[in-house]
N, CA, C and O atoms as CSV, one atom per row, in Angstrom:
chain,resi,resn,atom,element,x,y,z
A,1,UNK,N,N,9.533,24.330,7.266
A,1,UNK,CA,C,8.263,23.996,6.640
A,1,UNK,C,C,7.556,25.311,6.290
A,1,UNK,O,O,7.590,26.286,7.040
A,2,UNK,N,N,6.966,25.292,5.211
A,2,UNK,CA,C,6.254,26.333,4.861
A,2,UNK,C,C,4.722,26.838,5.342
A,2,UNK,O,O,3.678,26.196,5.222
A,3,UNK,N,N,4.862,27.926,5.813
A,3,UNK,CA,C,3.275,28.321,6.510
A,3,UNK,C,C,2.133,27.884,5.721
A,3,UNK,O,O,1.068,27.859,6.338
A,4,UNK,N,N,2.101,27.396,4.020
A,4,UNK,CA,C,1.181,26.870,3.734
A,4,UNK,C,C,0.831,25.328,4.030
A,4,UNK,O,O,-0.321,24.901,3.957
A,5,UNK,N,N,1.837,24.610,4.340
A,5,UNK,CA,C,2.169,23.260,4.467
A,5,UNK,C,C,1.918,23.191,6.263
A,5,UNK,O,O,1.534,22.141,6.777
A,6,UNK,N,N,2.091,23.989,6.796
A,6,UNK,CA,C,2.030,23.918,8.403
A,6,UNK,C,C,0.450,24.208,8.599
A,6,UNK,O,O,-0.142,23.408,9.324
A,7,UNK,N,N,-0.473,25.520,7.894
A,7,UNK,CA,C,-1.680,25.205,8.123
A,7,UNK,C,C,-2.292,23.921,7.656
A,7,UNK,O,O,-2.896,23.118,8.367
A,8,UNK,N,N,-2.091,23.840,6.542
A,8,UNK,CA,C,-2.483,22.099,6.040
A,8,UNK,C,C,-2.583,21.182,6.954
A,8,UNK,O,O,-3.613,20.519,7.071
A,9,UNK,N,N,-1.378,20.994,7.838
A,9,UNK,CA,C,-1.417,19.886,8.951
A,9,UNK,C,C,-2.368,20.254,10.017
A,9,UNK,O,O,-2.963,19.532,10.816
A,10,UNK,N,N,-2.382,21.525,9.858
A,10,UNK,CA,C,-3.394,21.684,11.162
A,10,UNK,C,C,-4.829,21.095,10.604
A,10,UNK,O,O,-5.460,20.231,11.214
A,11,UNK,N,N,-5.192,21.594,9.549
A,11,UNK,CA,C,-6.161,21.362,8.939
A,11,UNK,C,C,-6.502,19.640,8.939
A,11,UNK,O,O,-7.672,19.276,9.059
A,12,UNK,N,N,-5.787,18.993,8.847
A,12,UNK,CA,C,-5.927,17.684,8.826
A,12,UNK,C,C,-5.980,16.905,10.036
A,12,UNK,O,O,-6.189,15.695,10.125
A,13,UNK,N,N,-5.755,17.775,11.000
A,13,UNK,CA,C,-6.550,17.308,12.551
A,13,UNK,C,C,-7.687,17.086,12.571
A,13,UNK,O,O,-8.068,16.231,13.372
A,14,UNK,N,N,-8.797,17.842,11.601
A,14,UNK,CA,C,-9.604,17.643,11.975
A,14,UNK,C,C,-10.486,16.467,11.127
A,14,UNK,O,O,-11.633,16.179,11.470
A,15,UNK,N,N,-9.796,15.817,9.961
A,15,UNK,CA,C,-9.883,14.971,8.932
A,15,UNK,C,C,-10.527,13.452,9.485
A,15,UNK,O,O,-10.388,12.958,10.604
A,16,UNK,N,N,-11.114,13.019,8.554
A,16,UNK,CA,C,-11.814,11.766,9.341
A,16,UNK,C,C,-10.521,11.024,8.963
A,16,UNK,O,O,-9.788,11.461,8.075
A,17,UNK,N,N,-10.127,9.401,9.944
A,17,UNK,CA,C,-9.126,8.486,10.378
A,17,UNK,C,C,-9.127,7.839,8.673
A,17,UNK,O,O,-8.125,7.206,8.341
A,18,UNK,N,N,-9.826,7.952,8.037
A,18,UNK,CA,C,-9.854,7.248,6.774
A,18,UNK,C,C,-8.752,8.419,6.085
A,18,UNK,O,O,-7.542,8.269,5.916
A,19,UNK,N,N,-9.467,9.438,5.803
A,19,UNK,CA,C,-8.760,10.239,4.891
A,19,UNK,C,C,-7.161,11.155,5.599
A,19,UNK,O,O,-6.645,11.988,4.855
A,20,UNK,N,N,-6.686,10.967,6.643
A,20,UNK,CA,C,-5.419,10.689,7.785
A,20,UNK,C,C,-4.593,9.908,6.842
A,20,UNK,O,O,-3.644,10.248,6.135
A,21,UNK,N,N,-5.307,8.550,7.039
A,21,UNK,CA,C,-4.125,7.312,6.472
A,21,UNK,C,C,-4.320,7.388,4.935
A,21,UNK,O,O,-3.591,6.736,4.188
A,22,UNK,N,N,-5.015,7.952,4.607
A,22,UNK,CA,C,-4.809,8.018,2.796
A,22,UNK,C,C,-3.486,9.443,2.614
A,22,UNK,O,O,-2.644,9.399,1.717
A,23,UNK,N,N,-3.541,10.338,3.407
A,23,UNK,CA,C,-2.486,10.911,3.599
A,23,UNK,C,C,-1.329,10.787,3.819
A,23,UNK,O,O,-0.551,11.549,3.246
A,24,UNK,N,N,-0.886,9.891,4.627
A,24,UNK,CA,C,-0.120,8.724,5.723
A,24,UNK,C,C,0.408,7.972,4.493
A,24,UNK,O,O,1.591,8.159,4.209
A,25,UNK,N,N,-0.217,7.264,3.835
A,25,UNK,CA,C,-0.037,6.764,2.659
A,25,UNK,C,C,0.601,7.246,1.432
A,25,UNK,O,O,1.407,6.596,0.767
A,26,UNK,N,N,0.189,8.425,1.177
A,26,UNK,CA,C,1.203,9.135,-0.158
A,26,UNK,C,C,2.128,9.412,0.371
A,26,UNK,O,O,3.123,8.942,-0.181
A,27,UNK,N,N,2.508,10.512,2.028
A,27,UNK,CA,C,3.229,10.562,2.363
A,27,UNK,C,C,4.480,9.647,2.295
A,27,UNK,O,O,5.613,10.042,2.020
A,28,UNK,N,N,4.055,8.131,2.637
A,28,UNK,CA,C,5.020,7.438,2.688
A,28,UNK,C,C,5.483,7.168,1.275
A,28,UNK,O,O,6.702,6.998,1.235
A,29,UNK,N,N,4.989,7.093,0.318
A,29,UNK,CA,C,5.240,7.215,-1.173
A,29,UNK,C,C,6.203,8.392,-1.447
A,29,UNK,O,O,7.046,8.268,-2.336
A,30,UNK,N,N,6.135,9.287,-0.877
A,30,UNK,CA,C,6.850,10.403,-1.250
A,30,UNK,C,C,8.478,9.967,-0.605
A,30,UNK,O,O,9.601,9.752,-1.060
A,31,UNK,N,N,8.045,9.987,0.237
A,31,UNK,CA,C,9.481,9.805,1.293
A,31,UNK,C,C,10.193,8.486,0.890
A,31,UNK,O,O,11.410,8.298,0.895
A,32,UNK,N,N,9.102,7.498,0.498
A,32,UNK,CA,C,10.300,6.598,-0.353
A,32,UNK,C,C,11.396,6.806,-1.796
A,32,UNK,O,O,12.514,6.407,-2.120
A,33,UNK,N,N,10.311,7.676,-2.392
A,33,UNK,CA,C,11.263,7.846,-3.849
A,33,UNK,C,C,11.994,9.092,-3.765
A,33,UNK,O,O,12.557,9.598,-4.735
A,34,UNK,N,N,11.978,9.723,-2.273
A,34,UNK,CA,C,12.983,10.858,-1.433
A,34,UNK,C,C,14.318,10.161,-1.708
A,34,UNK,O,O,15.231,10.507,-2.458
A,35,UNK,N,N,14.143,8.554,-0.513
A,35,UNK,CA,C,15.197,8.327,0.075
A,35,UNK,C,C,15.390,7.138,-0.172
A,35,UNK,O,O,16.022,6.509,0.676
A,36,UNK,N,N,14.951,6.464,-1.324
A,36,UNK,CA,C,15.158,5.224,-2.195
A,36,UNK,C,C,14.619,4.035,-1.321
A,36,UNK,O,O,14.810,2.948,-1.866
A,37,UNK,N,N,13.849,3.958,0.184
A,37,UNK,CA,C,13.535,3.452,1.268
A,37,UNK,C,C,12.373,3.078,1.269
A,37,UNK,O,O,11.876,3.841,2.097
A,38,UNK,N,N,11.408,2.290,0.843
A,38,UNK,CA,C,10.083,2.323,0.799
A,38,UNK,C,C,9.662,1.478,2.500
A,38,UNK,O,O,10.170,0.444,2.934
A,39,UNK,N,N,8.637,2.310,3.142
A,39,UNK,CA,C,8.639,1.455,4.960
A,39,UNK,C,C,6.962,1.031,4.575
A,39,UNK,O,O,6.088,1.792,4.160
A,40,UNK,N,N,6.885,-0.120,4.803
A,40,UNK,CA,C,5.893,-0.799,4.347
A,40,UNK,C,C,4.102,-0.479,5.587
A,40,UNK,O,O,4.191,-0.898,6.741
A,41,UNK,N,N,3.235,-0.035,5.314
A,41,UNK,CA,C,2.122,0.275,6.097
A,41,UNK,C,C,2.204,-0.958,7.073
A,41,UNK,O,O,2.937,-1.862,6.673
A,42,UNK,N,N,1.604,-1.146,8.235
A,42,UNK,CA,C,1.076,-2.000,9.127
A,42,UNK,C,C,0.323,-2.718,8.210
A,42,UNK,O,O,0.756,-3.868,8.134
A,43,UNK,N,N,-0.800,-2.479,7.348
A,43,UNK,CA,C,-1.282,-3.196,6.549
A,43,UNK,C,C,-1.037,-4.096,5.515
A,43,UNK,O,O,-1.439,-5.253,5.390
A,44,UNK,N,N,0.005,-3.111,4.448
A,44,UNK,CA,C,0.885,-3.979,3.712
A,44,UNK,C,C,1.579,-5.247,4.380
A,44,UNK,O,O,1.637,-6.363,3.864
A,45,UNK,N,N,2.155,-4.835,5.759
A,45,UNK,CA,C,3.183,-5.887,6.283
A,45,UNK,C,C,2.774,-6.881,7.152
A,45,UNK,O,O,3.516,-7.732,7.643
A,46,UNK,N,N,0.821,-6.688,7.454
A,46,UNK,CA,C,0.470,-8.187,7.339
A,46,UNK,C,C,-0.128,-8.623,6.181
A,46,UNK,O,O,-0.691,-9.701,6.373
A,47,UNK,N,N,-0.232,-8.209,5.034
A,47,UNK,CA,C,0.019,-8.869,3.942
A,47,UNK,C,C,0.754,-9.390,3.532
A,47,UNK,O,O,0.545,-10.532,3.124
A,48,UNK,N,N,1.737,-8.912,3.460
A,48,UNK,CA,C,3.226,-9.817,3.438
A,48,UNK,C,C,3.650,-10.949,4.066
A,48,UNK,O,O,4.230,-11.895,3.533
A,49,UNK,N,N,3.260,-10.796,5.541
A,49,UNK,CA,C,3.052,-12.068,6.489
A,49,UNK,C,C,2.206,-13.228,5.928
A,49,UNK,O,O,2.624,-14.386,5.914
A,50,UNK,N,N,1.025,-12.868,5.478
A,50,UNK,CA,C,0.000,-13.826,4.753
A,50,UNK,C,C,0.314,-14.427,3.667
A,50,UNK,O,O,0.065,-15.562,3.260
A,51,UNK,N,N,0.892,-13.550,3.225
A,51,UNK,CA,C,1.192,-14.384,1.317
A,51,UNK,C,C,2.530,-14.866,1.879
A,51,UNK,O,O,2.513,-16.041,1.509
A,52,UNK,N,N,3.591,-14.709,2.490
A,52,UNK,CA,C,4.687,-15.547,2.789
A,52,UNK,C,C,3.995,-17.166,3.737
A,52,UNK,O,O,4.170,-18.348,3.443
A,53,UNK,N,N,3.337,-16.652,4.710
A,53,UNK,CA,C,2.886,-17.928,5.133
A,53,UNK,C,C,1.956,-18.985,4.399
A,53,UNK,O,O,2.062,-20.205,4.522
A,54,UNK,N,N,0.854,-18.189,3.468
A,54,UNK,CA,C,0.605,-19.292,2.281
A,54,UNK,C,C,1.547,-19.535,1.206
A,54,UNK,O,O,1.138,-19.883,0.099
A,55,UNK,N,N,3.206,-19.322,1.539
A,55,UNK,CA,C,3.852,-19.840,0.220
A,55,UNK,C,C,4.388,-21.045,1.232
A,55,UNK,O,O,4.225,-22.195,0.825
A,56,UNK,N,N,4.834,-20.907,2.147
A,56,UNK,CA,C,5.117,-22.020,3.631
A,56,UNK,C,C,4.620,-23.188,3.624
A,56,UNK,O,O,5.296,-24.192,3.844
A,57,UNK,N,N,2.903,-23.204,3.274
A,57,UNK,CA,C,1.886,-24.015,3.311
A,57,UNK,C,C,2.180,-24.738,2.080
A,57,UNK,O,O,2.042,-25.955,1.954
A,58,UNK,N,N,2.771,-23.584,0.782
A,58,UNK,CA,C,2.568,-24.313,-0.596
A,58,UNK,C,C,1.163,-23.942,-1.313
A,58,UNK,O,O,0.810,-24.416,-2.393
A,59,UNK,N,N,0.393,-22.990,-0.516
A,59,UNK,CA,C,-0.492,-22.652,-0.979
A,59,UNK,C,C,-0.806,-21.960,-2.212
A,59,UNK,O,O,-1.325,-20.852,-2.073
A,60,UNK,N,N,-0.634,-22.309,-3.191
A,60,UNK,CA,C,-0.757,-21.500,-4.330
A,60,UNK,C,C,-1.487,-21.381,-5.470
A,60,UNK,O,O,-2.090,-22.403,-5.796
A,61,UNK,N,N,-1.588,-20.578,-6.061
A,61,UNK,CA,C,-3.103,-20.538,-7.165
A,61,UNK,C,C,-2.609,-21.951,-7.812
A,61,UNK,O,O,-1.524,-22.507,-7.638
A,62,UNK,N,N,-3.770,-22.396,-8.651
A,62,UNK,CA,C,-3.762,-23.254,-9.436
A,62,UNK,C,C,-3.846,-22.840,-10.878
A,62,UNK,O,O,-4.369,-21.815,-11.317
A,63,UNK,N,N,-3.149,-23.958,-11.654
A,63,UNK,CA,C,-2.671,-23.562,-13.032
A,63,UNK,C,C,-3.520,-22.744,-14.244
A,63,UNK,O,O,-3.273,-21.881,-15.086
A,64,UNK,N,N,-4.832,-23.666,-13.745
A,64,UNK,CA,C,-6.230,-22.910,-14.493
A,64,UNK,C,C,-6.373,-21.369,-14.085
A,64,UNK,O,O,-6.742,-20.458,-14.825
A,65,UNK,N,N,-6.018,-21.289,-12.820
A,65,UNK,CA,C,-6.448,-19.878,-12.123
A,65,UNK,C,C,-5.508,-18.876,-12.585
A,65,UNK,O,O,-6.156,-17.875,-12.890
A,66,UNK,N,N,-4.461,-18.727,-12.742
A,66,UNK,CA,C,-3.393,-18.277,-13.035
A,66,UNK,C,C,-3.346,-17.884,-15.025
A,66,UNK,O,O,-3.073,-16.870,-15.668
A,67,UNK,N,N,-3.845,-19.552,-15.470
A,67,UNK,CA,C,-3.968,-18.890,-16.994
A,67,UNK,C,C,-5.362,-18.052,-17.006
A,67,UNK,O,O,-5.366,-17.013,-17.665
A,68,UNK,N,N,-6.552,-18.438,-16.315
A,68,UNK,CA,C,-7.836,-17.151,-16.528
A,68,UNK,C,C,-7.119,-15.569,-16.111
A,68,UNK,O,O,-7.430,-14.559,-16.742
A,69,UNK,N,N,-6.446,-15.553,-15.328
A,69,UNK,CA,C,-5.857,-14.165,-15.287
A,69,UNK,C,C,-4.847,-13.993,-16.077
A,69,UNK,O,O,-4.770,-12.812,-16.414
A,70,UNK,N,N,-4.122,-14.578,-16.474
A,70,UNK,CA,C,-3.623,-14.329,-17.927
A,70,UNK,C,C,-4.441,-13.478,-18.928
A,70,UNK,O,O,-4.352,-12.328,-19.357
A,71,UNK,N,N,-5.373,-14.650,-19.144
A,71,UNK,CA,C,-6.620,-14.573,-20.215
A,71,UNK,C,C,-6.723,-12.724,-19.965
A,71,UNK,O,O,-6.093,-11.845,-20.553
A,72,UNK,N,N,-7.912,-12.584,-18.715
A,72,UNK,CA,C,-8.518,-11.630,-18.020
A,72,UNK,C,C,-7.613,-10.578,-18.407
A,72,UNK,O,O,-8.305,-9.575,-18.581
A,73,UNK,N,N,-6.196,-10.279,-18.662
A,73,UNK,CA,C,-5.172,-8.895,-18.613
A,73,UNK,C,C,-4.766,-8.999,-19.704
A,73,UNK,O,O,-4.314,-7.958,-20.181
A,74,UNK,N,N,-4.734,-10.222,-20.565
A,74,UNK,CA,C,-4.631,-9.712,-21.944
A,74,UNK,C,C,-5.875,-8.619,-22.764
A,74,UNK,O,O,-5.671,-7.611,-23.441
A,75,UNK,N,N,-7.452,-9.426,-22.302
A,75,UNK,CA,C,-8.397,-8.274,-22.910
A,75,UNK,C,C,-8.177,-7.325,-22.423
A,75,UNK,O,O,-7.998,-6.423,-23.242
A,76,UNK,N,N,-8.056,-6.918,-21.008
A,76,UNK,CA,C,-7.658,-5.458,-20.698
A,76,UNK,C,C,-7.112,-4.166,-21.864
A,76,UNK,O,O,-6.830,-3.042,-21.451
């Protein structure tokens, strides 16, 4: 590791827990398109839990809801 990259980490000890995991975060971005591996945040992967268990339920947008966001990303 490079002495500029090794003070950096030190430097980020002292970083507030928000701006850590926004770090934490690219990091893991990086290291996925490293090693073709993407490892999903604690956060992401109870998201994943949630939207799989409302597909379980059958829970799913409704047809109207689905064409307004249509609508909504075409003006985009």
């Amino acid at each position: 590791m490079s002495p500029k990259a090794k003070a950096l980490l030190e430097q980020v000890q002292s970083w507030p827990d928000e701006d850590v995991q926004e770090l934490a975060d690219v990091a893991r971005e990086i290291e996925s398109r490293r090693s073709g591996v993407y490892q999903l945040s604690d956060e992401e992967r109870v998201a994943v839990r949630a939207g799989m268990d409302a597909a379980r339920r059958g829970d799913f947008a409704a047809d109207d809801e689905i064409e307004a966001l249509y609508r909504l990303h075409d003006r985009a």
